[in-house]
N, C-alpha and C positions, 0 to 999 in steps of 0.2 A: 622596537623592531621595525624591520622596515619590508613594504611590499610593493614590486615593481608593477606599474601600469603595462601591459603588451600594447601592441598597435593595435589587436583586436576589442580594447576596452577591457580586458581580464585581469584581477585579482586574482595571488596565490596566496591564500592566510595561514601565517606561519602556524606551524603543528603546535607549536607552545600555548597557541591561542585557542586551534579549534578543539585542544583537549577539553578543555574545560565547558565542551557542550556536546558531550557524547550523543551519539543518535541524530544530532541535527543535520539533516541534509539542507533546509533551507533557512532564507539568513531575510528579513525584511529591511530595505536599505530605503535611508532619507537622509535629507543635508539639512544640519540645522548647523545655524552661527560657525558657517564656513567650514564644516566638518559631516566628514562622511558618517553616518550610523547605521551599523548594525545589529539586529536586535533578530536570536534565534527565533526558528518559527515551527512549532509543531503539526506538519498538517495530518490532521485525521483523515483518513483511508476513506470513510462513510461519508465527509463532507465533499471529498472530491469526486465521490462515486455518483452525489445527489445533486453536484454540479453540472456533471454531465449529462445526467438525466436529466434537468432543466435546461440545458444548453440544445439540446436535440428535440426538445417540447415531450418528453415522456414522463405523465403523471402519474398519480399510484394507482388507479384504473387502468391506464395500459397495462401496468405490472399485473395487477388483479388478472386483468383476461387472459396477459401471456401464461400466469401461473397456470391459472384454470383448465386452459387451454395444453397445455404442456403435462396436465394429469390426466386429460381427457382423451388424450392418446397413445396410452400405457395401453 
């Protein structure tokens, strides 16, 4: 099967292929010995939640307080 480069760098992966990896929205790409590879990639919801917590510096102590805080004004 074949799939056309665009001028933007984009890949269309033929449906005959992406069936075979139902759910996958993303895909981990490397080039080994002259060839493109793709290998599906399941990202958990919790990892990319606890990434962004760390990307923004909020520890589980700020969460503790927001909680606390956020019961303490019911």
């Amino acid at each position: 099967m074949l799939a056309k480069l665009t001028t933007k760098n984009q890949l269309t992966l033929p449906k005959a292929i992406v069936s075979h990896f139902p759910g996958v929205l993303y895909f981990d790409v490397s080039a080994e010995s002259g060839r493109i590879v793709l290998a599906p990639v399941r990202v958990n919801q919790g990892d990319s939640v606890r990434a962004k917590l760390a990307e923004l510096g909020i520890d589980e102590s700020d969460v503790r307080d927001a909680v606390n805080w956020a019961r303490e004004s019911r």
